[in-house]
N, C-alpha and C positions, 0 to 999 in steps of 0.2 A: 770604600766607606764614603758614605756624601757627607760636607758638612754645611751646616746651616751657619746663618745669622742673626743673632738680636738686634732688631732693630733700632729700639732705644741705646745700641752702640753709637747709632748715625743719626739721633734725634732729631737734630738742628737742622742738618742737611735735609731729612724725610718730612720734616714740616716744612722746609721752604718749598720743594718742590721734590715730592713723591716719588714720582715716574722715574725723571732723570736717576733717583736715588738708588730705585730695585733696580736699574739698567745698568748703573754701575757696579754694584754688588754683584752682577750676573758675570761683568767683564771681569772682575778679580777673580771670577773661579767658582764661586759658592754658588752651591746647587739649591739650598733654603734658606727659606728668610721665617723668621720667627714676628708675627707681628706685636705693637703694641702702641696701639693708636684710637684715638678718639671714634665713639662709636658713628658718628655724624659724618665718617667721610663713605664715600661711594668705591664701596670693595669691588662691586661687581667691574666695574671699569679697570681698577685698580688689575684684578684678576686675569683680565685678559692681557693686559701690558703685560704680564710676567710669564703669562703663558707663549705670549711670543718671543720672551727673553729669555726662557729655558728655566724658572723661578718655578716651586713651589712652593705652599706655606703650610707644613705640618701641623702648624701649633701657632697658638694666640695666647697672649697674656688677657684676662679680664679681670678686673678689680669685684672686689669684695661687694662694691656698692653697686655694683654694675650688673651682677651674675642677681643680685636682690631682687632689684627694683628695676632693670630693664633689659629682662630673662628675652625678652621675643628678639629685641635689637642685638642682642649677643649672639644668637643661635644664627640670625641673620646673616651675620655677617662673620659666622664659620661657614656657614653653608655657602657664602658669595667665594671666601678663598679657597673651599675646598679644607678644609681644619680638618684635625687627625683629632686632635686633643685641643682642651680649653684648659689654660691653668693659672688659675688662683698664684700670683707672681708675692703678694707682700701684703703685709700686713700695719696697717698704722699703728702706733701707741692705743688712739684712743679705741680702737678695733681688736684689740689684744685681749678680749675678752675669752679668754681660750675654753671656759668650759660650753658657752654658745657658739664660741665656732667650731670646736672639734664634731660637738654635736649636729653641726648643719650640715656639714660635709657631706656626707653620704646623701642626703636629698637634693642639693647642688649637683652632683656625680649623676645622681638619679633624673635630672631634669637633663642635664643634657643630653645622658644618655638614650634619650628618649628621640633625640633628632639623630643619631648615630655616633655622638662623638663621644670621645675618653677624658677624663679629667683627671689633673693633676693637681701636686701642691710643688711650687718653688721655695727650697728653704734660704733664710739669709743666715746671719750669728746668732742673732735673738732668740732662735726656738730651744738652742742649747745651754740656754742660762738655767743656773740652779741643779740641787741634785742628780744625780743620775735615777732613772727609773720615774722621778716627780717632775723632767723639763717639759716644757711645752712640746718638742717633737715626738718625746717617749709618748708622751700623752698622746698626741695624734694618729701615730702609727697604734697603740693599741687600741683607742675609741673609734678607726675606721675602716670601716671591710677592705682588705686588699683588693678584691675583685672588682669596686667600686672604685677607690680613690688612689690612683696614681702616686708615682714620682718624678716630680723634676733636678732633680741632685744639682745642685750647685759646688762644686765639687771646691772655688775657690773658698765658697763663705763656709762648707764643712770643714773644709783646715783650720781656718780663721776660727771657729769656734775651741778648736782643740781638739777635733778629731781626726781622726785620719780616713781620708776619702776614699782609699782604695780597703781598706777594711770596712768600712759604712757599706760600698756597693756588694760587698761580697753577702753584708747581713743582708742588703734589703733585695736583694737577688729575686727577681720576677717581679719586682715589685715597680723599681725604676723603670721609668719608659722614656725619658729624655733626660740627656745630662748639659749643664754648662759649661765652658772650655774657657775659663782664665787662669793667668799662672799667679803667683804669690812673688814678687819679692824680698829679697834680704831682709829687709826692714818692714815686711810686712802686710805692705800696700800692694794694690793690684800690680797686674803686667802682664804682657802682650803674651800668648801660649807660647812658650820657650826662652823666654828673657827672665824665667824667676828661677825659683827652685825645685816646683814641683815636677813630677817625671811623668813627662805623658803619654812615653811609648807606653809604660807600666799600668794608667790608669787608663788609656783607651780600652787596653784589653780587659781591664777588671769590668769597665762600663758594655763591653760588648757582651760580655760572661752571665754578666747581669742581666739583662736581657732588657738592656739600651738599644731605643730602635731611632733614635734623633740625636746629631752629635751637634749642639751650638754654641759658639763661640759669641762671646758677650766680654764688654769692656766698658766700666760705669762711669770711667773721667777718665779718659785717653786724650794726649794731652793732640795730640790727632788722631781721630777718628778713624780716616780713612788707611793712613799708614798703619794703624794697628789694627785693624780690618786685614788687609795684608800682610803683616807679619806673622801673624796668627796662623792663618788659612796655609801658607808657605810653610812654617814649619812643621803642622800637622801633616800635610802632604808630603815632605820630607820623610819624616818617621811613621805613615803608612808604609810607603813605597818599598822603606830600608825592615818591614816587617814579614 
């Protein structure tokens, strides 16, 4: 099993200088880098540095406004890393419009689809507020064709809502195409894959079942970066190994 990385894990570091950034992520072990960066920088250069560091990039986060209003720089610069999937990462407050975004969806899905790529939705906690059957996620999964609109399972923010992630991957089974890899701790807050509570010999196999084809680990305020980049990566290779 390969696993990738979010790069908004290593923000700080991947703004000051790029290169050096995917070359180190190359040396910790991880075989993808998940991007999510400004559409103005130069993929194609970028592309080749990773290609001689053993790097690829399945999957890109593109914003809401981004996938709107500058559709041809998006597709651009899937096509510069080689992109599997483009996906729609988060949603602002003021963007929370859910009965016009549920309904864009599938023409989003559809434009990109057009250049070859799959498209996803990343959920946070917010999609699971309010009733069951009336939340915004219910709502999304029924107003958008499977066959069109992907999933990215965030697997810590579905606990964090109240559900439980390895029963979510089993409903949305075919549906999922990449998951996220952070743990939960005691009290709540993030942690490094193995330092929390959640069990991820248990939920790799549900996300593999699922028919999860990108396993990436992502960490939103690590109080290091890089050490939890590694921590992460180390215990999931552990508990492949021991599978």
């Amino acid at each position: 099993m390969k696993f990738g990385l979010q790069l908004y894990t290593l923000r700080r570091a991947f703004r000051d200088d790029p290169v050096a950034t995917l070359e180190r992520v190359a040396e910790l072990g991880y075989e993808e880098v998940e991007f999510a960066a400004p559409l103005d920088m130069d993929f194609a250069a970028l592309r080749r540095r990773m290609d001689a560091a053993g790097l690829s990039a399945p999957s890109a986060h593109v914003g809401l406004d981004d996938l709107r209003q500058r559709p041809a720089e998006v597709l651009a610069m899937g096509e510069a890393l080689g992109c599997r999937y483009l996906v729609l990462p988060y949603l602002t407050p003021e963007q929370r419009r859910w009965d016009e975004v549920i309904a864009s969806l599938d023409g989003l899905a559809d434009m990109v689809a057009e250049k070859g790529f799959g498209f996803a939705y990343h959920n946070h906690d917010f999609e699971f507020e309010g009733p069951a059957g009336a939340r915004p996620y219910d709502r999304l999964l029924a107003g958008t064709d499977p066959d069109r609109v992907g999933l990215e399972l965030d697997l810590y923010w579905t606990r964090k809502a109240g559900e439980d992630p390895e029963e979510m991957l089993g409903r949305l089974r075919g549906r999922v195409k990449l998951v996220h890899l952070k743990d939960m701790a005691e009290d709540g807050d993030m942690a490094d894959v193995g330092a929390g509570v959640m069990d991820y010999g248990r939920l790799l196999e549900a996300a593999r079942a699922a028919g999860a084809e990108h396993f990436i680990v992502e960490h939103d305020r690590p109080p290091d970066p890089w050490a939890s980049a590694a921590a992460s990566l180390a215990h999931l290779r552990t508990i492949t190994r021991a599978a």
